[in-house]
C-alpha positions as CSV (number, residue, x, y, z in Angstrom):
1,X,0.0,0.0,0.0
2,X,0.8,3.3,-0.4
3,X,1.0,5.1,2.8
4,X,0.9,9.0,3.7
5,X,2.8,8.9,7.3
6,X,2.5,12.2,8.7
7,X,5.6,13.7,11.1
8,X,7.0,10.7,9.3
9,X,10.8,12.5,9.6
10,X,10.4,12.5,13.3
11,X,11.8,9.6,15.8
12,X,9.0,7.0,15.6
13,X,7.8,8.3,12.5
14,X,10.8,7.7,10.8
15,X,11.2,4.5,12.2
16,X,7.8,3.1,11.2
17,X,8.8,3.8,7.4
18,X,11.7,2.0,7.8
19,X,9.2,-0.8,8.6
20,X,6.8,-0.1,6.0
21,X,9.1,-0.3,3.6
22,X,10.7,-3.5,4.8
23,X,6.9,-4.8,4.6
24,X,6.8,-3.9,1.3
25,X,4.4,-0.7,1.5
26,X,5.5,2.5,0.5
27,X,5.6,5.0,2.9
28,X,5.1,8.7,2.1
29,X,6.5,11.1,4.5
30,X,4.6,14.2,5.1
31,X,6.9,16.5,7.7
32,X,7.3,20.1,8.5
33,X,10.5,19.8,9.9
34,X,10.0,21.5,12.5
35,X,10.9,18.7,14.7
36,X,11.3,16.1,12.3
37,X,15.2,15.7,10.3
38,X,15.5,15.6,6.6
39,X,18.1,12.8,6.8
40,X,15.4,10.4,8.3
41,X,13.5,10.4,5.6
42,X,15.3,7.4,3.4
43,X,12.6,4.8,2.9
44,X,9.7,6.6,0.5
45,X,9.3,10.2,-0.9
46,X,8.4,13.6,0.7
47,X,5.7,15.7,0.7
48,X,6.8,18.6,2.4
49,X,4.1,20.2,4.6
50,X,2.6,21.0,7.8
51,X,-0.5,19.3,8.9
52,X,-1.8,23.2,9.7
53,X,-2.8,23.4,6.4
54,X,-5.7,21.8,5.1
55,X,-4.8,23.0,1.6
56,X,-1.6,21.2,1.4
57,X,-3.2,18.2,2.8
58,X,-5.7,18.0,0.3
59,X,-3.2,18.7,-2.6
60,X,-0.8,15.8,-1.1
61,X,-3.5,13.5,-0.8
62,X,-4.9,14.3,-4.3
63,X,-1.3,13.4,-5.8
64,X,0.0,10.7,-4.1
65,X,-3.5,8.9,-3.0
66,X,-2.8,6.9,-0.2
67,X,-4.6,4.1,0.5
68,X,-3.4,4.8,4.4
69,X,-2.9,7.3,6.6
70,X,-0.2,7.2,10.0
71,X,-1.0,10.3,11.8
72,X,2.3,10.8,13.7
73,X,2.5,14.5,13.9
74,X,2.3,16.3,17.0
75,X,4.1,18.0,20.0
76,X,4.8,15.4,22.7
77,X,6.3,17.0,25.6
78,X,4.3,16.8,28.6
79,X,6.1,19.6,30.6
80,X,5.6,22.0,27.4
81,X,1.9,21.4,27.5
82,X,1.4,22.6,30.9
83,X,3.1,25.5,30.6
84,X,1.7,26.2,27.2
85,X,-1.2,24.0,26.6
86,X,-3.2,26.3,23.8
87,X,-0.3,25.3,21.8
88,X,-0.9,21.7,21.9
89,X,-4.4,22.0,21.3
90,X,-3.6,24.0,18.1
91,X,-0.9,21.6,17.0
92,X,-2.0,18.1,18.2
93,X,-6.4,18.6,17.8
94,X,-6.8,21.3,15.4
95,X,-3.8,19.1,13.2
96,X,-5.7,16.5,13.5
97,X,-8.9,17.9,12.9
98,X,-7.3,18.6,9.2
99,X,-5.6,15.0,8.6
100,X,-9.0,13.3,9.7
101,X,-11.1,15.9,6.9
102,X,-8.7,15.0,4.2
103,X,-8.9,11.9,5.0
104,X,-12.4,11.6,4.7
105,X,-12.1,14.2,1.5
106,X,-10.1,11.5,0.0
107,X,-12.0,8.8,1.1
108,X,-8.7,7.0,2.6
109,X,-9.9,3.8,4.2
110,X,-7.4,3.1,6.9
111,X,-5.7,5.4,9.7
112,X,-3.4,4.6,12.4
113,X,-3.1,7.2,15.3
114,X,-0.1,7.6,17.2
115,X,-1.6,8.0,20.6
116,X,-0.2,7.4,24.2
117,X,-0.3,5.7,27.3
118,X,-0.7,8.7,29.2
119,X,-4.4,9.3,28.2
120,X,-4.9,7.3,31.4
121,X,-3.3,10.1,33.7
122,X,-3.0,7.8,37.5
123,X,-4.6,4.7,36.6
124,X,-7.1,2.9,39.1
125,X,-4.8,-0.2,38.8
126,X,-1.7,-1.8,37.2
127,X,-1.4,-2.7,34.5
128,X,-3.4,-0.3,32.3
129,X,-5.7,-2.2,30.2
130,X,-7.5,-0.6,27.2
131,X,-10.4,-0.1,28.6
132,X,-9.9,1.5,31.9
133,X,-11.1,4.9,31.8
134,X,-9.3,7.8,30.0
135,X,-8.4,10.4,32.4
136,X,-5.6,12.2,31.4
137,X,-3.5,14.6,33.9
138,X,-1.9,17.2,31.5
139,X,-2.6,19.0,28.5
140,X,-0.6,16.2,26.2
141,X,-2.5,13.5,27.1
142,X,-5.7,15.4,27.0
143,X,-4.9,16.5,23.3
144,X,-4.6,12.8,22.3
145,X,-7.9,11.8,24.2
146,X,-9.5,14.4,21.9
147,X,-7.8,13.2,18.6
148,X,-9.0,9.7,19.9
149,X,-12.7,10.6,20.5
150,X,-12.5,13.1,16.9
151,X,-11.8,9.4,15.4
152,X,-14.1,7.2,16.8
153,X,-16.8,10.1,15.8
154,X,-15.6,10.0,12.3
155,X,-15.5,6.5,11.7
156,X,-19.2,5.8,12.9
157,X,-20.0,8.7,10.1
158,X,-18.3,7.1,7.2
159,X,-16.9,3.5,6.7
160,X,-13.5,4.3,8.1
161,X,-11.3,1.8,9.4
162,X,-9.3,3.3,12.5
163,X,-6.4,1.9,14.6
164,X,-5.5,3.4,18.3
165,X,-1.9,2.9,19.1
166,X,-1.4,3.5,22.8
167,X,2.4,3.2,23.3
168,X,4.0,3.6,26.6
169,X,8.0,4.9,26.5
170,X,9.6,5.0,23.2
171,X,13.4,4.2,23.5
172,X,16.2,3.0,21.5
173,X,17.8,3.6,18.2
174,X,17.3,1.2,15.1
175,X,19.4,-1.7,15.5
176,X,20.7,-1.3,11.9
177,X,22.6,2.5,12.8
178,X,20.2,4.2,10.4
179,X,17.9,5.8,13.0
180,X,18.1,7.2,16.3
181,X,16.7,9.7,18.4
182,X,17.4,13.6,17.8
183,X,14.8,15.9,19.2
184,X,16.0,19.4,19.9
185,X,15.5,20.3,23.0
186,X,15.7,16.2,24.0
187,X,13.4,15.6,26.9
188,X,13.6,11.8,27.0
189,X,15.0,10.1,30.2
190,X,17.8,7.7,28.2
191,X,19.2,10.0,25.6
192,X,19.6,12.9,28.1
193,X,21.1,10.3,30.5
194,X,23.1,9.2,28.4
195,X,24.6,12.8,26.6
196,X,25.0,13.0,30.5
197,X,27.7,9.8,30.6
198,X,29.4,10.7,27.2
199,X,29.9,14.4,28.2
200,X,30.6,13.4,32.1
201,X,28.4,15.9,33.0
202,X,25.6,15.4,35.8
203,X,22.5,14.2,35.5
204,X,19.0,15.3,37.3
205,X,17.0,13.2,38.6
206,X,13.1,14.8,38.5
207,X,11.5,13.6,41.7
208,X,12.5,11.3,43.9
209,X,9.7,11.4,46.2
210,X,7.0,9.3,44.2
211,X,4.7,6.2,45.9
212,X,7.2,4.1,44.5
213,X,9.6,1.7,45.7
214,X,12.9,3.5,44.9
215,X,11.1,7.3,44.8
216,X,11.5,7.5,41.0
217,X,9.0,7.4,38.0
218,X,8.3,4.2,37.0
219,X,7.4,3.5,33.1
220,X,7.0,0.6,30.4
221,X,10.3,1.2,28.3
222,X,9.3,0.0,24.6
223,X,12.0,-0.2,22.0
224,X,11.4,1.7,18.7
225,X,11.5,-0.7,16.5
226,X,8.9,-3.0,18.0
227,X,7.0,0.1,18.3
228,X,7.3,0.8,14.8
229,X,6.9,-3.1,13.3
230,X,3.4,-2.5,15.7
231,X,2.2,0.0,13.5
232,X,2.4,-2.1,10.5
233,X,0.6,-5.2,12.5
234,X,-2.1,-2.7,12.8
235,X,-2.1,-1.2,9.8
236,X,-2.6,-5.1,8.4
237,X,-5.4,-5.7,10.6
238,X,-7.8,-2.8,9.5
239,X,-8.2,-4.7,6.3
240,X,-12.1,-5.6,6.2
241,X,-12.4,-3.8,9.9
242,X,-14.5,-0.6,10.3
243,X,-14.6,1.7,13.9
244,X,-12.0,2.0,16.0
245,X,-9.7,-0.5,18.2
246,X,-7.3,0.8,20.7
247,X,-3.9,-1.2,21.3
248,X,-1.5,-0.9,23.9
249,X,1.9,-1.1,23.3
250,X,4.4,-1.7,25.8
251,X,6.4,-4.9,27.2
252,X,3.8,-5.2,30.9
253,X,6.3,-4.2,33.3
254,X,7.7,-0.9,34.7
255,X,11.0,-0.3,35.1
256,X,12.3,3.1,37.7
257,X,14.4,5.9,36.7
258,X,17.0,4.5,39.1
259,X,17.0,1.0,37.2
260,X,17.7,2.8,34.1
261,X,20.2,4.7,35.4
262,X,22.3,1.2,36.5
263,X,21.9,-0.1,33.0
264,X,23.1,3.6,31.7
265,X,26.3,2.4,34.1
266,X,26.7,-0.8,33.2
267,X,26.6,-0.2,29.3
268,X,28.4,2.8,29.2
269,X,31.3,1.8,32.0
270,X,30.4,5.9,33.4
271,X,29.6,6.8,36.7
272,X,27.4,8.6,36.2
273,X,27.1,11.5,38.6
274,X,23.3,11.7,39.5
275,X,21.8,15.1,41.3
276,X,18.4,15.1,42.9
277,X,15.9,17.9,41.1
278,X,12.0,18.5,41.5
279,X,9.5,16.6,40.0
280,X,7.9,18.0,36.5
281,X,4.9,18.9,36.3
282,X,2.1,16.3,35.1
283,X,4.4,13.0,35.4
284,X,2.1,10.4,37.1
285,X,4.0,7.7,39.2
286,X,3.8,4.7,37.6
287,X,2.5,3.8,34.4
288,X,3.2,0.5,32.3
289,X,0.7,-1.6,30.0
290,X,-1.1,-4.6,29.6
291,X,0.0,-5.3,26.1
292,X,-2.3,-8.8,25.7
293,X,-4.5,-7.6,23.4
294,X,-2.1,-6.7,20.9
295,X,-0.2,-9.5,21.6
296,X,-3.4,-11.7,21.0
297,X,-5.1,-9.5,18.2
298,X,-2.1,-8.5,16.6
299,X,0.5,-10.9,17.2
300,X,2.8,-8.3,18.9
301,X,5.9,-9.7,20.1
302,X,8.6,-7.7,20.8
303,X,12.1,-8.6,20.5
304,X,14.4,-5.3,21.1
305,X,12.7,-4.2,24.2
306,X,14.6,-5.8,27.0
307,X,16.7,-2.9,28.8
308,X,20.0,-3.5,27.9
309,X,19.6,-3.8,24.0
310,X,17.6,-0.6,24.6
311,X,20.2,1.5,26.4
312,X,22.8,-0.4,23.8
313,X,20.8,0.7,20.6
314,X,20.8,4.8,22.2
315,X,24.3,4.4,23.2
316,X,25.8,3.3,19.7
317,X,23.7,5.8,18.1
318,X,24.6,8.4,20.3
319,X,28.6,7.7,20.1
320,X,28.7,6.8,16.9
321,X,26.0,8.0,14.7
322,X,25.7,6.9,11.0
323,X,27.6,9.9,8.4
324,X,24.4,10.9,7.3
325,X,23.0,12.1,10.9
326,X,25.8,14.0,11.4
327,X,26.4,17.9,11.4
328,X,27.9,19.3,8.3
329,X,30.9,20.2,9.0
């Protein structure tokens, strides 16, 4: 199939081509740039645009008429959306407000949303199942219940097919070197840790007062790749589906910030200095998933998400990234 993956120059964007492509669909990157990075986009052709602009949509889908849509575009920072939340409503509903009306416009049958585990805010229980209640704690995850709901209403209006993909922590670099994580400003717990070992620099620790057995955030660390090879499972299981299913993706177990930090040791052979800061704002305690129906309904295995070929994967990628990630000049 032909598929229009939008923010598809960004981390897991990116990534998800690569597996598209190795699936033997075509992926179609649709990126801005404004977060995303031009030499991620290696497995399809570009459509340069931003999902603001419903004009550009329609003239992208018109051309290239995608027989799919992975809506990956948005802002992701939870800390940013509480400090300014009108812009994630602007980027991550009213964006998706256009991508689901072109879709529609173009009568594109399948979509796969890129959605989170944090649309459950602090879950009644553990593990989070797909159908506890969605009850997000900060502006981000509130966005993506909205995007959710926006879908669900548009597939009972037409005969769209929809898939929810609600993925815990993305981590990891693609095993092959091609790929890796590069947002600017980085707000993800390995790669900072880790820029923190390679430059031997501290690293801050945000809370260490949580309900939690060590004091730290606990979270479901999912490698990118098996992230990214999910998308494609789904994408393949829409075929002859209409409404919407929600998946969970995540390995079912929660590992602290102070766990990662020991594997951070133990792969990079750093101490690691470690400093004590403030919690951020809107980080529940402890989240992690119960990934049997996608393991059940999708056949969702994955393979690179234990913790060391995670931290491994960042590292290499971090050290020693491939020539055409790195900084002219």
């Amino acid at each position: 199939m032909r598929v229009l993956v939008t923010g598809g120059a960004g981390y897991i964007g990116s990534h998800a081509c690569k597996a598209l492509a190795a699936a033997g669909h075509e992926p179609i990157v649709y990126d801005n740039f404004i977060g995303g990075q031009r030499w991620a986009v290696r497995y399809g052709p570009l459509e340069e645009g931003d999902v603001a602009d419903p004009g550009r949509l329609a003239e992208v889908m018109a051309k290239v008429k995608p027989e799919a849509v992975m809506h990956f575009a948005a802002l992701i920072s939870v800390g940013q959306s509480v400090e300014e939340p009108e812009l994630y409503y602007r980027t991550n509903v009213a964006g998706a407000v256009n991508v689901l009306a072109a879709v529609r416009a173009a009568g594109v049958p399948r979509l796969v949303f890129s959605s989170t585990g944090t649309v459950h805010g602090e879950p009644p229980r553990l593990p989070i199942t797909e159908d506890m209640p969605l009850a997000p704690v900060s502006p981000y995850g509130r966005s993506k219940v909205m995007v959710e709901l926006m879908l669900q209403d548009c597939a009972a209006a037409t005969d769209l097919s929809g898939a929810v993909l609600r993925y815990f922590n993305a981590a990891g670099a693609d095993p092959d070197g091609e790929l890796g994580e590069a947002h600017d400003p980085e707000t993800h717990l390995i790669p900072l840790l880790l820029a923190a070992a390679r430059d031997g620099a501290p690293f801050t620790i945000n809370g260490d007062d949580y309900a939690t057995p060590d004091g730290t955030c606990i979270r479901d660390y999912i490698h990118v790749s098996d992230l990214a090879h999910a998308h494609v499972l789904a994408l393949d299981a829409l075929a002859g589906r209409t409404g919407v299913r929600a998946w969970n993706l995540g390995v079912g177990r929660g590992l602290s910030v102070k766990e990662i930090i020991v594997a951070a040791r133990e792969v990079t052979g750093m101490p690691i200095e470690v400093r004590m800061g403030p919690r951020r704002p809107g980080d529940p305690p402890e989240l992690y998933a119960d990934p049997s129906r996608a393991r059940s309904e999708l056949g969702f295995q994955p393979v690179h998400s234990d913790v060391r070929t995670i931290v491994e994967t960042a590292w290499r990628w971090l050290i020693d990234p491939p020539a055409h990630a790195r900084p002219a000049g």
